[in-house]
Backbone as XML, in Angstrom:
<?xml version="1.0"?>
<chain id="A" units="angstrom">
  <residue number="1" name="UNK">
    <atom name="N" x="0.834" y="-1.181" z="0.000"/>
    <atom name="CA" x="0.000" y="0.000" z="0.000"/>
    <atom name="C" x="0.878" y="1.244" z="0.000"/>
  </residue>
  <residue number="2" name="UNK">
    <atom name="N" x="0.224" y="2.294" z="-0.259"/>
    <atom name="CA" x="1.018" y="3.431" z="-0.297"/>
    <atom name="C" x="1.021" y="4.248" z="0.815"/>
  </residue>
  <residue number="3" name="UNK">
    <atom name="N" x="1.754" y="5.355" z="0.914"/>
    <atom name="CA" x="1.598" y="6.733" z="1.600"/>
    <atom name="C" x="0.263" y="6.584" z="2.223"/>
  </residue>
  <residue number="4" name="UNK">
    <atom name="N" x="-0.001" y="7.116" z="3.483"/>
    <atom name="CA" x="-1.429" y="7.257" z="4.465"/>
    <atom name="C" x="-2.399" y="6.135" z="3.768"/>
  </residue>
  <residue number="5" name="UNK">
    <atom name="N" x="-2.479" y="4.966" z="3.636"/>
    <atom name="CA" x="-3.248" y="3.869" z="3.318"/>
    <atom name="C" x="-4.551" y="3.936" z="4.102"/>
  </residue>
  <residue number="6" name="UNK">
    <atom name="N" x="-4.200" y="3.957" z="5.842"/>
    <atom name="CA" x="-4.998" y="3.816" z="6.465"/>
    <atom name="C" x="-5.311" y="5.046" z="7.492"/>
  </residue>
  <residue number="7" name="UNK">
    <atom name="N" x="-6.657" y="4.935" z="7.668"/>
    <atom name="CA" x="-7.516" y="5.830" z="8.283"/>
    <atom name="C" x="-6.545" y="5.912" z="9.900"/>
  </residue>
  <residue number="8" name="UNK">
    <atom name="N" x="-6.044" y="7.248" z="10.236"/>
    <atom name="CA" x="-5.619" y="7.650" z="11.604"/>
    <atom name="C" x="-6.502" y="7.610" z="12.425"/>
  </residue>
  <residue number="9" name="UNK">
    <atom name="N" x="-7.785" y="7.393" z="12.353"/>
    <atom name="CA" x="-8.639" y="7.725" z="13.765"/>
    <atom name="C" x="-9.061" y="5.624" z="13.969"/>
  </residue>
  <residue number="10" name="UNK">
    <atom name="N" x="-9.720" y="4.967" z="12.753"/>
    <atom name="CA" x="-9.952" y="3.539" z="13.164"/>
    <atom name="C" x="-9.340" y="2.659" z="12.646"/>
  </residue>
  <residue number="11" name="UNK">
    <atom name="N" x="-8.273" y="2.790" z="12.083"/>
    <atom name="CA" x="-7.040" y="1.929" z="11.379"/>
    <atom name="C" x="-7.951" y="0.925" z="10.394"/>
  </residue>
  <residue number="12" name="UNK">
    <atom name="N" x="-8.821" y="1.375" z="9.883"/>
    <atom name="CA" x="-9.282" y="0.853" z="8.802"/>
    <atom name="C" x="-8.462" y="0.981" z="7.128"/>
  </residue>
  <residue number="13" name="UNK">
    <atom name="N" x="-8.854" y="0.640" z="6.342"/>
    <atom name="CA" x="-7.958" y="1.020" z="4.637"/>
    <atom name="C" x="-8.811" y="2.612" z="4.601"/>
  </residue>
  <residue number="14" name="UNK">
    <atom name="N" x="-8.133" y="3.755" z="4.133"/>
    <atom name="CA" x="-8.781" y="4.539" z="3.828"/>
    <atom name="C" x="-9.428" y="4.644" z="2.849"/>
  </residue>
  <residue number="15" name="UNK">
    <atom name="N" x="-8.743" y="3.943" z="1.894"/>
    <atom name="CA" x="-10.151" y="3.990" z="0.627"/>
    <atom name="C" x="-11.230" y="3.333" z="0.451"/>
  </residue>
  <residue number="16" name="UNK">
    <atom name="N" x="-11.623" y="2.780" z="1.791"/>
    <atom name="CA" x="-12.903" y="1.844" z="1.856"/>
    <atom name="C" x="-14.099" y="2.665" z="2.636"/>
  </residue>
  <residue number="17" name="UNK">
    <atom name="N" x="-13.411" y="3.757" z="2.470"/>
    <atom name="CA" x="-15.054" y="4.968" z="2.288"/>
    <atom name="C" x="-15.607" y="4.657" z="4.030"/>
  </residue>
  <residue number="18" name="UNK">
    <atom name="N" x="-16.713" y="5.252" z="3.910"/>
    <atom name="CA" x="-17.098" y="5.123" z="5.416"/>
    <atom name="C" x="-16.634" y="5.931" z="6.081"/>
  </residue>
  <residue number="19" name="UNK">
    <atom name="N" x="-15.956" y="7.043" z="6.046"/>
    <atom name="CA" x="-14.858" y="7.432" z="7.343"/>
    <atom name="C" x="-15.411" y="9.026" z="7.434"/>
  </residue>
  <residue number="20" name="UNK">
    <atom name="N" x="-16.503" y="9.266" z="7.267"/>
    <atom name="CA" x="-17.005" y="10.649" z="7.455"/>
    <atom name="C" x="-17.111" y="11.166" z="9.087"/>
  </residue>
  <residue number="21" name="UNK">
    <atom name="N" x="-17.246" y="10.015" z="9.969"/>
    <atom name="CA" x="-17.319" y="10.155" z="11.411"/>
    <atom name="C" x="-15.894" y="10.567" z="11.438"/>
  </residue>
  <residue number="22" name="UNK">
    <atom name="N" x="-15.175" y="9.036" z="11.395"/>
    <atom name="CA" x="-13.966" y="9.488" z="11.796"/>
    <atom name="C" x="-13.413" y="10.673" z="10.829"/>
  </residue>
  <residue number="23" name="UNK">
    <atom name="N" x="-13.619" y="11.427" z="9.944"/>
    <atom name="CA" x="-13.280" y="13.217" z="10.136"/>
    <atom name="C" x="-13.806" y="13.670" z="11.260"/>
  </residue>
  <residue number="24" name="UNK">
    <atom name="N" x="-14.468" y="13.805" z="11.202"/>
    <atom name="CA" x="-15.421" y="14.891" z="12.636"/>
    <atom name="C" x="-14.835" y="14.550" z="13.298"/>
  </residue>
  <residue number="25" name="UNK">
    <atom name="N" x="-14.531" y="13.246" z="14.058"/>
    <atom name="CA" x="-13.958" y="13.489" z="15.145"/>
    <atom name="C" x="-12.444" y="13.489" z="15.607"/>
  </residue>
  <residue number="26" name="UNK">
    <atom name="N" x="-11.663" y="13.410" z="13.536"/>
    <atom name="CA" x="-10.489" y="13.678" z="14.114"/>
    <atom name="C" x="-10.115" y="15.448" z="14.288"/>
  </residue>
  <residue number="27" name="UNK">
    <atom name="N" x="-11.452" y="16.183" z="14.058"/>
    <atom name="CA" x="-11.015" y="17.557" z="14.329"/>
    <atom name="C" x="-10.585" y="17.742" z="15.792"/>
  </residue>
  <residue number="28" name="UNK">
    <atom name="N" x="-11.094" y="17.171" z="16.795"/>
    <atom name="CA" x="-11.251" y="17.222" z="17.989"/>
    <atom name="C" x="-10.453" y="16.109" z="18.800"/>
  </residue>
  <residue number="29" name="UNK">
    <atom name="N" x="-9.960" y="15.017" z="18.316"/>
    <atom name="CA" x="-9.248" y="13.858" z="18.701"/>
    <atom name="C" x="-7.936" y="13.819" z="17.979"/>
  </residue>
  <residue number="30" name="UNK">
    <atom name="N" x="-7.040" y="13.570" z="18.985"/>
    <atom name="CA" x="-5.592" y="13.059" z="18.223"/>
    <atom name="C" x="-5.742" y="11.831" z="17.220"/>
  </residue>
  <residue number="31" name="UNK">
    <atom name="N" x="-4.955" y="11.919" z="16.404"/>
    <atom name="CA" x="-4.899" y="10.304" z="15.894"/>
    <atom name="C" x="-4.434" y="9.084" z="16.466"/>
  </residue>
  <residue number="32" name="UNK">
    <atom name="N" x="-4.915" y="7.701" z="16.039"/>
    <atom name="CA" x="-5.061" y="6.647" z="17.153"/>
    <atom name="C" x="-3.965" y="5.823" z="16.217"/>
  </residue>
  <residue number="33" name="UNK">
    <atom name="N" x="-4.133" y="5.958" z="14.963"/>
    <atom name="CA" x="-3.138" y="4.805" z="14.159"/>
    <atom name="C" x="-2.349" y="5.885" z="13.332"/>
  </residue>
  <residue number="34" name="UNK">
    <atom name="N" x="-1.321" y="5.127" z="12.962"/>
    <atom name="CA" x="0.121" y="5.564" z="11.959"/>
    <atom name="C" x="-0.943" y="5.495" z="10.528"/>
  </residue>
  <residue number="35" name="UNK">
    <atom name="N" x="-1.165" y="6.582" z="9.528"/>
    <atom name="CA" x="-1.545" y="6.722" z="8.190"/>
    <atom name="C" x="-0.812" y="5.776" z="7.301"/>
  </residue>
  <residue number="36" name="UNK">
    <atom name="N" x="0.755" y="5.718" z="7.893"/>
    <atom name="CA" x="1.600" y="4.563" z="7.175"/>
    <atom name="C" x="1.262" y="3.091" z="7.418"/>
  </residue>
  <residue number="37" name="UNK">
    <atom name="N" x="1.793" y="2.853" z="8.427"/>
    <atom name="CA" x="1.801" y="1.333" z="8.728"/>
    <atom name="C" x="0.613" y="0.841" z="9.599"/>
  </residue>
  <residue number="38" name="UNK">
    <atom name="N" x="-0.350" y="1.255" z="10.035"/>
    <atom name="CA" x="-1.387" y="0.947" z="10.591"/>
    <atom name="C" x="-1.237" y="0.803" z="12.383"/>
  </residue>
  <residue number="39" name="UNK">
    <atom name="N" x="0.214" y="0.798" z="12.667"/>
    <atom name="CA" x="0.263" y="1.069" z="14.052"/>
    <atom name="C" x="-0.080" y="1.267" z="14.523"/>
  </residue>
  <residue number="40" name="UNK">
    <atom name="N" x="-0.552" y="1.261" z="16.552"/>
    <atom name="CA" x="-0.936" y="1.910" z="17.329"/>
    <atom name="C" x="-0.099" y="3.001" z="17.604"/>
  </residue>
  <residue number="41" name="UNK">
    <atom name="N" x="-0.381" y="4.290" z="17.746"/>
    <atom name="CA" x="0.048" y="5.448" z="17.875"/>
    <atom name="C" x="0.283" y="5.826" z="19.353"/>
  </residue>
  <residue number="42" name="UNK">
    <atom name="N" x="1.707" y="5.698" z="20.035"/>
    <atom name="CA" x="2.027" y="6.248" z="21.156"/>
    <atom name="C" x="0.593" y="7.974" z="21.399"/>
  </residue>
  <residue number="43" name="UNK">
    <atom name="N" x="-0.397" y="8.438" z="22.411"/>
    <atom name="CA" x="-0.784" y="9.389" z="22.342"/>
    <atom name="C" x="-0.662" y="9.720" z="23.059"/>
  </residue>
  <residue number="44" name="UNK">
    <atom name="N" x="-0.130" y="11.322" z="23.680"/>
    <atom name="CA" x="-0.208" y="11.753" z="24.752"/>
    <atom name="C" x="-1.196" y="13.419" z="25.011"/>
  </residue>
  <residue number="45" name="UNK">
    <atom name="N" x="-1.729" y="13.686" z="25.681"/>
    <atom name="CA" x="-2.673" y="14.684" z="25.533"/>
    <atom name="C" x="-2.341" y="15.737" z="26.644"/>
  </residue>
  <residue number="46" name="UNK">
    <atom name="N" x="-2.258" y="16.922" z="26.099"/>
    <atom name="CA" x="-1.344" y="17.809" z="27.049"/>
    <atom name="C" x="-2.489" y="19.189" z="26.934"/>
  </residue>
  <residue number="47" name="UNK">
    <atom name="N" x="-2.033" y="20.112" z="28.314"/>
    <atom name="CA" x="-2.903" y="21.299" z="28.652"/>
    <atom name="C" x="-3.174" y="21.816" z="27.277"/>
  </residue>
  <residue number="48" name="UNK">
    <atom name="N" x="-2.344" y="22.001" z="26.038"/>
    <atom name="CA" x="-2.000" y="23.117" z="24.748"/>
    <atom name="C" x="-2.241" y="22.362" z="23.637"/>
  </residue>
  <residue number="49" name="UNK">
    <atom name="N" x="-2.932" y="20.950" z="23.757"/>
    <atom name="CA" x="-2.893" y="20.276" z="22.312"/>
    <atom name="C" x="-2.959" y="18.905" z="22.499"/>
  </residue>
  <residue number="50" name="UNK">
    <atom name="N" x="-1.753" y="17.656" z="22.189"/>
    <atom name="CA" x="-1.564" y="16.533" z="21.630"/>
    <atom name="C" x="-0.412" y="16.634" z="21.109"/>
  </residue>
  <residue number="51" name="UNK">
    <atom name="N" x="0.429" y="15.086" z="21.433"/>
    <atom name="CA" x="1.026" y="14.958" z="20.619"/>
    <atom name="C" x="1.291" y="13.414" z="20.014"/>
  </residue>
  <residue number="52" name="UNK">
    <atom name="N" x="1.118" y="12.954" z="19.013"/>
    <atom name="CA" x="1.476" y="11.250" z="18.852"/>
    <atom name="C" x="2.469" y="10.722" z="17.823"/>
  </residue>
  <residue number="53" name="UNK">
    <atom name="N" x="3.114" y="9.795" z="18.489"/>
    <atom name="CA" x="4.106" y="8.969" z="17.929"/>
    <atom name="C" x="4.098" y="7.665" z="17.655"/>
  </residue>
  <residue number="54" name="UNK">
    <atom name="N" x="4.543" y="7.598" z="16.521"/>
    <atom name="CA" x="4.586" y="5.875" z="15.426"/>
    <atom name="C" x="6.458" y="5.739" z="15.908"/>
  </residue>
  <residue number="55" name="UNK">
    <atom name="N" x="6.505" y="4.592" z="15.958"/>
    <atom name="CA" x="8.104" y="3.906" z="16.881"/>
    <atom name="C" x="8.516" y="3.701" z="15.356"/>
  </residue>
  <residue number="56" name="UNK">
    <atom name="N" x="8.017" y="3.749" z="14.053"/>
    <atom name="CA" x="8.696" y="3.825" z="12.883"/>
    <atom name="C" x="8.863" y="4.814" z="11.792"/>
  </residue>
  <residue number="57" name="UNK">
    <atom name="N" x="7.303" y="5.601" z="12.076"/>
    <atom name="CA" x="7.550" y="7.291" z="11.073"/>
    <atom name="C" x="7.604" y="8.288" z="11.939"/>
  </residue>
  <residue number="58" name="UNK">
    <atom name="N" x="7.923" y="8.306" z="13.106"/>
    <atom name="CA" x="7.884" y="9.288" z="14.433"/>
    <atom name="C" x="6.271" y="10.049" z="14.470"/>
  </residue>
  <residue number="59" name="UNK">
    <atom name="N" x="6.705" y="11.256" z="14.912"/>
    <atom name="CA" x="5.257" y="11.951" z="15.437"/>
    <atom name="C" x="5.075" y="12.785" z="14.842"/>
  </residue>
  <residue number="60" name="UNK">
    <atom name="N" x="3.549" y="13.636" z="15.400"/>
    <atom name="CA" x="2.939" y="14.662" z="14.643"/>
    <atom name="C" x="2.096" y="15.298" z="16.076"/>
  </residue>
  <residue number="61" name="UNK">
    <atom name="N" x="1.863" y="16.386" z="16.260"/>
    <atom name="CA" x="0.987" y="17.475" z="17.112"/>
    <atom name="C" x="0.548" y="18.407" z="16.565"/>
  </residue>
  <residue number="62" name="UNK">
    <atom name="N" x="-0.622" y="18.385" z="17.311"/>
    <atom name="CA" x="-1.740" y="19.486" z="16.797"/>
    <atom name="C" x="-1.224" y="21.148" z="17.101"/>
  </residue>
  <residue number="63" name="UNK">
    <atom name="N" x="-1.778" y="21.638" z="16.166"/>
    <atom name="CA" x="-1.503" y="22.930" z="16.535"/>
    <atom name="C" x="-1.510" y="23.755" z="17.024"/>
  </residue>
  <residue number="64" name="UNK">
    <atom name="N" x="-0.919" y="24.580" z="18.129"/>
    <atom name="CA" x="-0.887" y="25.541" z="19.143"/>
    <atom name="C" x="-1.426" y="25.995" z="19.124"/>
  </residue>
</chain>
């Protein structure tokens, strides 16, 4: 598979449609899986944001 295959919020395939929830609620929720490899995503949730980490494509945080 390629680049972000799978859905960050239910580690589903992203191109298997369905995933209109999981938008909505990744406005408001960190991501749970790696877009790459389908991993569980180290998450940690802080006073100013989020931040989460894949142990193979590293991390990403929301914006200040």
């Amino acid at each position: 598979m390629t680049s972000d295959s799978w859905c960050d919020r239910c580690g589903e395939a992203a191109d298997s449609g369905g995933h209109d929830a999981c938008r909505l609620a990744r406005m408001l929720e960190p991501p749970r899986y790696c877009p790459h490899c389908r991993r569980r995503m180290k998450v940690q949730v802080l006073p100013a944001g989020w931040s989460a980490s894949c142990v193979e494509h590293g991390g990403t945080a929301s914006a200040r």
